[in-house]
C-alpha positions as CSV (number, residue, x, y, z in Angstrom):
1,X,7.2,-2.6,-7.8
2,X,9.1,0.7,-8.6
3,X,11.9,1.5,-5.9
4,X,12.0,4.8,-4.7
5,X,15.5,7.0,-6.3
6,X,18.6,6.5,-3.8
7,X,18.9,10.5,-4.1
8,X,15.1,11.2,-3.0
9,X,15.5,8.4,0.1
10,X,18.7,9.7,0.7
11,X,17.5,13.3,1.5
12,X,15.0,11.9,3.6
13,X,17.0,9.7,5.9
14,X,19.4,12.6,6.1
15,X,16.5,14.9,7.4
16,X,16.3,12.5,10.2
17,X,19.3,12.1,11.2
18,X,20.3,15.8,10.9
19,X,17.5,16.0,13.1
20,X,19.0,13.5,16.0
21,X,22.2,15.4,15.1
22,X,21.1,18.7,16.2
23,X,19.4,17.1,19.2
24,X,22.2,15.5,20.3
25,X,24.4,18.8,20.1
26,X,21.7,20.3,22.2
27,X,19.5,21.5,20.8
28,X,16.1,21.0,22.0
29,X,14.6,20.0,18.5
30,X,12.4,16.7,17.8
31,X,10.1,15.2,15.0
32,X,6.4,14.2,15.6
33,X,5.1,10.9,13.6
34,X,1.4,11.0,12.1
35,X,0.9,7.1,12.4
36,X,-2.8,7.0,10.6
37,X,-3.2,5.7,7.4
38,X,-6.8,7.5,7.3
39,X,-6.4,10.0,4.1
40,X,-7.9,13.1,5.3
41,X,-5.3,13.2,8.7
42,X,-2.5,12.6,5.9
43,X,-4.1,15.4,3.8
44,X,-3.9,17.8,7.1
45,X,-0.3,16.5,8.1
46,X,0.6,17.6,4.7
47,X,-1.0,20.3,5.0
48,X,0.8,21.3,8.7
49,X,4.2,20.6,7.4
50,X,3.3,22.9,4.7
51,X,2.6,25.8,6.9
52,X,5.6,25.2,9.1
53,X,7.8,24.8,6.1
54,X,9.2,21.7,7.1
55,X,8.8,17.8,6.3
56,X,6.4,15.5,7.0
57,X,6.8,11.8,8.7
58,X,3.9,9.2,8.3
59,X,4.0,6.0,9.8
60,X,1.9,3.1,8.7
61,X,1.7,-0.1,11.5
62,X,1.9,-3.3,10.7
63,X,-1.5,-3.6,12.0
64,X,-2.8,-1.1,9.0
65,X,-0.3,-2.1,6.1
66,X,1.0,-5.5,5.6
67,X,1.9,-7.6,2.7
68,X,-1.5,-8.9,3.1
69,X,-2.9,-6.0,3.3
70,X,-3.5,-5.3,7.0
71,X,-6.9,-3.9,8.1
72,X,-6.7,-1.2,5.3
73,X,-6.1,-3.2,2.6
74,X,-3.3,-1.7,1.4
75,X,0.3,-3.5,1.1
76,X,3.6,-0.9,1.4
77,X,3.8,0.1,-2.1
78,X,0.0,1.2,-2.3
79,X,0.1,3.2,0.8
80,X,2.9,5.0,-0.3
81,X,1.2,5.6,-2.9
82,X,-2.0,6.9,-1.3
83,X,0.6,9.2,0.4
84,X,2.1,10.6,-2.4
85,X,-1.1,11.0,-4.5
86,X,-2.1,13.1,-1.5
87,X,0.8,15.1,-1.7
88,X,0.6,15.7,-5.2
89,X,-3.1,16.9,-4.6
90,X,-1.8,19.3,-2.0
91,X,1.2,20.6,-3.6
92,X,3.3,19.2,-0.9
93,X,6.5,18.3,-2.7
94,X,7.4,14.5,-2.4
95,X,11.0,14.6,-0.9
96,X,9.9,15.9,1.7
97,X,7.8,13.2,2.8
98,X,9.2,10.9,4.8
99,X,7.7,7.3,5.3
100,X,7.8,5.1,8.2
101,X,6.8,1.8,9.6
102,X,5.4,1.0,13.0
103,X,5.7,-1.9,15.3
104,X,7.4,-4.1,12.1
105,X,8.0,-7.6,13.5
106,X,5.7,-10.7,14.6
107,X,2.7,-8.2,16.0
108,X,0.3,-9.1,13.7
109,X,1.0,-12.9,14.3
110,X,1.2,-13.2,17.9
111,X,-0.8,-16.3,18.0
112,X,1.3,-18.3,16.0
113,X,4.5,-19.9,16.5
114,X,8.0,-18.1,16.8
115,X,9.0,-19.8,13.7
116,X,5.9,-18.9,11.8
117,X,5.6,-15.6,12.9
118,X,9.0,-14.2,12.4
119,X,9.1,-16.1,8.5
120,X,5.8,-13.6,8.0
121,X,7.9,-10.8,9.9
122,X,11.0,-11.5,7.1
123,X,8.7,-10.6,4.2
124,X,6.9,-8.0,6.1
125,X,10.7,-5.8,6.7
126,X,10.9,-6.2,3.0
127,X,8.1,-5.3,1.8
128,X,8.3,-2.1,3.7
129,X,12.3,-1.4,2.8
130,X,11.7,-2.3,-0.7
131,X,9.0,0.5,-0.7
132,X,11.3,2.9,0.3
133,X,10.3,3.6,3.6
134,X,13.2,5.7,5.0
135,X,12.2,5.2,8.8
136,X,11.7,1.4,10.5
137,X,10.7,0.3,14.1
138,X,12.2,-3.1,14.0
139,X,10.1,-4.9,17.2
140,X,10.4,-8.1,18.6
141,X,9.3,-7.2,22.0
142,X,6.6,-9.8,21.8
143,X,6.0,-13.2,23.0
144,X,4.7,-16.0,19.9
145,X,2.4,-18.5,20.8
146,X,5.3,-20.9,21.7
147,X,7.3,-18.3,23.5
148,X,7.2,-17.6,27.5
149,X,4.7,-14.6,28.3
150,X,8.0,-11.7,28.7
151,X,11.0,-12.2,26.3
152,X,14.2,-11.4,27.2
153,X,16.6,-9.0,26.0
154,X,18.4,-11.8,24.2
155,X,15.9,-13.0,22.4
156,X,14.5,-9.8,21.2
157,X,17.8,-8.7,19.9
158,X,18.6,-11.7,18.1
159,X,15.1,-11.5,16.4
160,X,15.6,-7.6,15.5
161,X,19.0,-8.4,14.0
162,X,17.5,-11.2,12.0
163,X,15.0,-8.7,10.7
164,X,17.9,-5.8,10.5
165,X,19.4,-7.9,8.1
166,X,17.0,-8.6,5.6
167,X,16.4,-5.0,5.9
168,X,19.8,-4.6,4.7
169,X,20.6,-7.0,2.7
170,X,16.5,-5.4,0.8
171,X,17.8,-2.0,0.3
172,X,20.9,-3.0,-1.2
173,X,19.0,-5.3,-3.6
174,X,16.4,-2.5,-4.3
175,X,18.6,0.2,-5.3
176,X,17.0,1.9,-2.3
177,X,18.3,3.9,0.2
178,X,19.5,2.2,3.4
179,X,16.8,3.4,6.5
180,X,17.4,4.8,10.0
181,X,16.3,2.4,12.6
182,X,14.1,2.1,16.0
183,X,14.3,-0.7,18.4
184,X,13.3,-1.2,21.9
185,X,12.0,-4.4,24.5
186,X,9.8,-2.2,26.3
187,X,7.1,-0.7,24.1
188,X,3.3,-0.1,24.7
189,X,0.9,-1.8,23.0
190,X,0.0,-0.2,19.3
191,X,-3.3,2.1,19.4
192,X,-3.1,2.8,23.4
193,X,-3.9,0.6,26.2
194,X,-6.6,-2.1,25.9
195,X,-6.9,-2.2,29.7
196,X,-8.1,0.9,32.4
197,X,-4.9,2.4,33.8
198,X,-4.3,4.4,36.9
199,X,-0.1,5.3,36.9
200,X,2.5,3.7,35.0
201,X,6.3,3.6,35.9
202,X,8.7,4.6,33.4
203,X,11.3,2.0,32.1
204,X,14.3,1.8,34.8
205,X,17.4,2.9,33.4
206,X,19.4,0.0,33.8
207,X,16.4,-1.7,31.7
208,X,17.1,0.5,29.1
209,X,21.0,0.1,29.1
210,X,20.7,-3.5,28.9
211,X,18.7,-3.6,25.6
212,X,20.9,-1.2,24.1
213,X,24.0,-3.8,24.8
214,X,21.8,-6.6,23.9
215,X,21.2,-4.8,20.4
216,X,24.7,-3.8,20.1
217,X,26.3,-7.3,20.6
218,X,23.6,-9.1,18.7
219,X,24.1,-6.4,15.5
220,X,28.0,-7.6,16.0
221,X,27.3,-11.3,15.7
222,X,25.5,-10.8,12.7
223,X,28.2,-8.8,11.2
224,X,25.7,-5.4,11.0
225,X,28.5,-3.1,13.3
226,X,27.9,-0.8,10.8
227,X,24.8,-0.3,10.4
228,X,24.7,0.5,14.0
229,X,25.2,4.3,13.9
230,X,21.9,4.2,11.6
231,X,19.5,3.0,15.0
232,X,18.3,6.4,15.7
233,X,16.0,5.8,19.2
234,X,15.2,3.6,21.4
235,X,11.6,3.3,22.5
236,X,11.1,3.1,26.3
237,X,8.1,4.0,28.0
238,X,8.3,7.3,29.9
239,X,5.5,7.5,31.6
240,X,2.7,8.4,29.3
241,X,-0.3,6.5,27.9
242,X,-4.0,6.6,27.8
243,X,-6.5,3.7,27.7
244,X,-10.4,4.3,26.9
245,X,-11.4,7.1,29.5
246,X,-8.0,8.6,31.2
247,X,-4.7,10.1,30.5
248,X,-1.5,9.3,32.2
249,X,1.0,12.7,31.5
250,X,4.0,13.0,31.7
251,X,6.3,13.3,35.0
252,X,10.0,15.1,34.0
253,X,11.1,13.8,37.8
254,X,10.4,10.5,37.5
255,X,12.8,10.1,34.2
256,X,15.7,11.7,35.8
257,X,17.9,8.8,36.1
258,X,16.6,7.3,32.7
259,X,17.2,10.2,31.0
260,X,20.7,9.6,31.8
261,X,21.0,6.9,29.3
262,X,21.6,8.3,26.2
263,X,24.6,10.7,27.8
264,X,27.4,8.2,26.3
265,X,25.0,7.0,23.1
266,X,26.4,9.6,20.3
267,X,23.3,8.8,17.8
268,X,20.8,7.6,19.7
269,X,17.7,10.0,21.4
270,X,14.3,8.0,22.4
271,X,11.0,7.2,20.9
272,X,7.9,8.0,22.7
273,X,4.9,6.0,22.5
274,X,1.1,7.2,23.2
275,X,1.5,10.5,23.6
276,X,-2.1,11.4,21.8
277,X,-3.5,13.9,24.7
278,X,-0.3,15.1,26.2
279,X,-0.8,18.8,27.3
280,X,1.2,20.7,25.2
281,X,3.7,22.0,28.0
282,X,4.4,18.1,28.7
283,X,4.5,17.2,24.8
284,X,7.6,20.1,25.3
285,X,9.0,18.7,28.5
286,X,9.0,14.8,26.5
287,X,11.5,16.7,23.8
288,X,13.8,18.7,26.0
289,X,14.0,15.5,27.8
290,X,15.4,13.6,24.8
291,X,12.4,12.0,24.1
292,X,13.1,13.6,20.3
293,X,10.3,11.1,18.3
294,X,7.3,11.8,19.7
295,X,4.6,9.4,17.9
296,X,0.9,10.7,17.8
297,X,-2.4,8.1,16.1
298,X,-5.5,8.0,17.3
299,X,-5.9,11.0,19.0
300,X,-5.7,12.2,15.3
301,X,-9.0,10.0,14.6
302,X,-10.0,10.9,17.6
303,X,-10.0,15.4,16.7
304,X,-11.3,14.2,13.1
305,X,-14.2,12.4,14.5
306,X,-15.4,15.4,16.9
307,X,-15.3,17.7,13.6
308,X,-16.8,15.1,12.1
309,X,-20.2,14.7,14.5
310,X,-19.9,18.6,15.0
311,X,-20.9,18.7,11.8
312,X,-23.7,16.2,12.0
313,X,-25.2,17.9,14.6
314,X,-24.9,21.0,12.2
315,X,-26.6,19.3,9.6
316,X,-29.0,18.0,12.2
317,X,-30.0,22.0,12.9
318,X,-30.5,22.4,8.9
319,X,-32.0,19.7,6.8
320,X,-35.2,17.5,7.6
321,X,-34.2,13.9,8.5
322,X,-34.8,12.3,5.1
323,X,-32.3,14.3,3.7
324,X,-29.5,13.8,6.2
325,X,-26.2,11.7,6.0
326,X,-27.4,10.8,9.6
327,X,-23.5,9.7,10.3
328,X,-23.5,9.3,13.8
329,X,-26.1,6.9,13.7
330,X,-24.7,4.8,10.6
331,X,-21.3,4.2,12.0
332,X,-23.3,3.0,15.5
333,X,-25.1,0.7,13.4
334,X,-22.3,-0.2,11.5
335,X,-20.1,-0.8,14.7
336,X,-22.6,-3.1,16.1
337,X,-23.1,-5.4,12.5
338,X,-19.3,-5.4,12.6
339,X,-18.0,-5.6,16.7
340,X,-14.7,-7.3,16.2
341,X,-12.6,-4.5,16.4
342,X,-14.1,-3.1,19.6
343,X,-15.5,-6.1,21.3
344,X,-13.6,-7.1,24.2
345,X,-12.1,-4.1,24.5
346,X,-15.2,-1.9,25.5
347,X,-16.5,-3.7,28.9
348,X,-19.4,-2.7,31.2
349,X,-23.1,-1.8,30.8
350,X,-24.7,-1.4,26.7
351,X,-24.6,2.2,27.5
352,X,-21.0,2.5,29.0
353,X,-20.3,0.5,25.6
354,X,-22.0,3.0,23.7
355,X,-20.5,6.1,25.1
356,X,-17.2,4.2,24.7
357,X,-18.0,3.5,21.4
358,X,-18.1,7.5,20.6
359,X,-16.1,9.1,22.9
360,X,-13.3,6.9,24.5
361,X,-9.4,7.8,24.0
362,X,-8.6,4.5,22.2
363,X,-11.1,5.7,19.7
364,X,-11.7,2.0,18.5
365,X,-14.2,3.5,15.7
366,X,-11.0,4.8,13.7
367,X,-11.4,1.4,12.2
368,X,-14.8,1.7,10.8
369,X,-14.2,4.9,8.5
370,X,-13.0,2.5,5.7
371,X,-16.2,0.9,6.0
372,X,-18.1,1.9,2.6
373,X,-21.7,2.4,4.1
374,X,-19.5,4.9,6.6
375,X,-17.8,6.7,4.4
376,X,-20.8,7.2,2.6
377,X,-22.8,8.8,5.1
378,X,-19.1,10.9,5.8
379,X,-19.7,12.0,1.9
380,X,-23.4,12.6,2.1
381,X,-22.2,14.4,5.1
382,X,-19.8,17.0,3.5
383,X,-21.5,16.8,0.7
384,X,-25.1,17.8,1.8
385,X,-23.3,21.2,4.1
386,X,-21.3,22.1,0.9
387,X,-24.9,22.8,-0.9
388,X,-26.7,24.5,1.9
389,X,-23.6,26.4,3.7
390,X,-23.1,26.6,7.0
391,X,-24.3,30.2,9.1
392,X,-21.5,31.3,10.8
393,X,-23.4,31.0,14.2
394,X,-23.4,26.9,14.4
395,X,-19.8,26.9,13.6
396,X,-19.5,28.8,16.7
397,X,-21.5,26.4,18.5
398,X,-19.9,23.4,17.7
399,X,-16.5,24.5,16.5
400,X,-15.7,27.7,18.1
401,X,-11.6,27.2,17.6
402,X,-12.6,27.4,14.0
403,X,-15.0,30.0,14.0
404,X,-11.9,32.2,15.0
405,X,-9.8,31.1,12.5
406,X,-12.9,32.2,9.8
407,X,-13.4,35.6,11.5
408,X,-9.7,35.6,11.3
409,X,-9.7,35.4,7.9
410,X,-7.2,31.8,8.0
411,X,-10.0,29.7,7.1
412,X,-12.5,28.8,4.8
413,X,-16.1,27.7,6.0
414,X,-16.4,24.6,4.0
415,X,-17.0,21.2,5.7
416,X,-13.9,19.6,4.4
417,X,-11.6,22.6,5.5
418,X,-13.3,22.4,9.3
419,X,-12.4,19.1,9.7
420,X,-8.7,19.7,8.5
421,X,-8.4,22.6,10.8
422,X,-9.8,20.5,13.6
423,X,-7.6,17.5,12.9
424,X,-4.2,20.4,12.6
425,X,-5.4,21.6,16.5
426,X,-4.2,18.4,17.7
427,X,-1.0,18.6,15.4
428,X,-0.2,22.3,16.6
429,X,1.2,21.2,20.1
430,X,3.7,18.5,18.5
431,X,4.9,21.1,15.7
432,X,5.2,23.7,18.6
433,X,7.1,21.5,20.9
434,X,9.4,19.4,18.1
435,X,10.0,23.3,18.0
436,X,9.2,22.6,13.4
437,X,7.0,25.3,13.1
438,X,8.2,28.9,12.8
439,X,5.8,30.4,15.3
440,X,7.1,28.9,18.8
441,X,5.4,31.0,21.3
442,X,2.1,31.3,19.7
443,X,-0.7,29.6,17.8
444,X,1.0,27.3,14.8
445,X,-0.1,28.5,11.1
């Protein structure tokens, strides 16, 4: 494996924490963290950052990247690879993208013991560190097979300092640059909620203040006191999430005493969790509120897969059937041959299932775009509206944010480029309110 250069991870971290910096002096400034590992919403991060003349954070969880592989196949190394490749292809320069990982812990091994679990978790925080991943969410917030259903505080800290220090002690080995840290005891479920929500309290304060001293003294009994002023946030849940069919948004008033916490904490601001489908003016609120890492995934998946059908409904209008990718259909087909990563999480009626399917927030199909006969018919897609064109009045039909941007003259009519743009609409609001691009008070670049 070739470690990253100390001067290139160096840079990065530094962008992070002059980031927290500022925020901390007061200014109202945050980052916004692409977690998809899907290469066409990394080529459109890039391609935001670009435009905003600013970095770019991508987060791979340990549900996507493993040392196994995860559910995309690719270990650490390969998807930083993957995301530098893309950066290469889009001229973005590569110290300026900045690599995270997500929910690094026991998460993927739940259903094995403590023991077992946290020995895969070890060689998982490697893995990532000796990578050169510049950004790591150390969580232990979950029970193991053997554990009781909540952990405490205790327990959770101990397990993230275990995993701090292999962290460490992997850096140092790797000639790589040591990362800023996350941690947390109270953070949502990866990929949304897998069960229908109607309001959700935000984390009490003194909650919050214990897991910070339960991180602090566990750090000190494991001699890591210094690495300390590295743990950049703290995720607590503030009162945001979305499950298959609804949005909870944000409430400022209800986080008034929780905001509270950080007042005394010189380095720390807090990570927020499932904010895909915040309105834009709460996405702003979440920042000026010191929620200054605002994490953003499948509503990503989610904008890609509306351009995505727009334009096989487009290509529906133009070519006889035989000729067609006929997406929409193969990715139903293929979601039925291959249920596992939607069953039991889609209930009611076959066609509440198929809507859900689709449609729904959690956008379970995100999974199935690896599949080969889907990304086919996602090829055959593009591919087939590259040779015929696209009239400018179906765009308007199904794209119409887009057709502006043409008429505009700040976008081409190819496929590829529509589905960039669409996937960049649902970027615009973080870049706005993280206040990284240049254009605050109207549409981003």
């Amino acid at each position: 494996m070739t470690p990253v250069a100390a001067p290139q991870a160096s840079r990065r971290v530094n962008w992070l924490a002059d980031t927290v910096s500022r925020h901390k002096a007061g200014a109202p400034v945050g980052i916004y963290s692409v977690c998809s590992a899907h290469p066409t919403v990394v080529e459109a991060a890039m391609l935001q950052a670009a435009a905003d003349d600013g970095y770019v954070l991508i987060e791979a969880t340990s549900n996507q990247v493993d040392q196994f592989g995860g559910y995309t196949g690719l270990r650490p190394p390969e998807f930083r690879d993957l995301v530098h490749g893309i950066a290469d292809q889009t001229g973005f320069p590569r110290d300026r993208v900045v690599l995270g990982g997500d929910h690094l812990g026991p998460n993927r091994w739940q259903r094995e013991t403590a023991a077992t679990a946290m020995e895969k978790a070890d060689k998982l925080i490697a893995s990532y560190v000796e990578a050169g991943y510049a950004k790591i969410h150390l969580d232990c917030s979950m029970s193991c097979a053997d554990d009781p259903k909540v952990l405490d505080d205790e327990t959770v800290a101990q397990r993230t300092a275990r995993l701090l220090k292999i962290a460490e002690d992997t850096a140092q080995r790797a000639g790589v640059g040591a990362p800023m840290y996350v941690i947390g005891t109270e953070v949502p479920t990866p990929g949304g909620a897998h069960e229908t929500l109607d309001a959700l309290t935000p984390t009490p304060a003194d909650s919050a203040r214990r897991t910070i001293e339960a991180h602090r003294k566990a750090f000190a009994e494991h001699g890591l006191d210094h690495v300390w002023p590295r743990v950049m946030a703290l995720v607590v849940q503030p009162g945001v999430e979305f499950d298959h069919l609804h949005v909870i948004d944000y409430q400022r008033d209800a986080t008034a005493e929780l905001r509270r916490v950080l007042d005394d904490e010189d380095h720390l601001v807090f990570e927020a969790h499932s904010t895909d489908y915040q309105r834009p003016a709460q996405l702003r609120e979440l920042v000026e509120d010191h929620w200054a890492i605002l994490k953003v995934g499948p509503g990503l998946t989610f904008a890609m897969r509306e351009a995505l059908f727009a334009l096989a409904h487009i290509e529906n209008e133009l070519l006889p059937r035989p000729s067609r990718s006929n997406l929409i259909e193969v990715v139903e087909r293929t979601m039925l041959a291959k249920p596992e990563y939607w069953q039991g999480y889609y209930e009611g009626d076959p066609l509440t299932q198929r809507t859900a399917r689709r449609y729904s927030y959690s956008d379970r199909l995100r999974y199935y775009w690896a599949d080969d006969t889907v990304d086919a018919a996602r090829r055959n897609l593009l591919e087939n509206l590259d040779r015929t064109g696209i009239p400018m009045p179906l765009i308007s039909q199904f794209l119409p944010y887009q057709y502006d941007r043409i008429r505009a003259g700040a976008l081409e009519p190819d496929p590829q480029s529509l589905v960039i743009d669409r996937i960049r609409d649902a970027m615009r609001p973080y870049a706005r309110a993280c206040l990284t691009t240049a254009n605050t008070t109207g549409e981003a670049a």
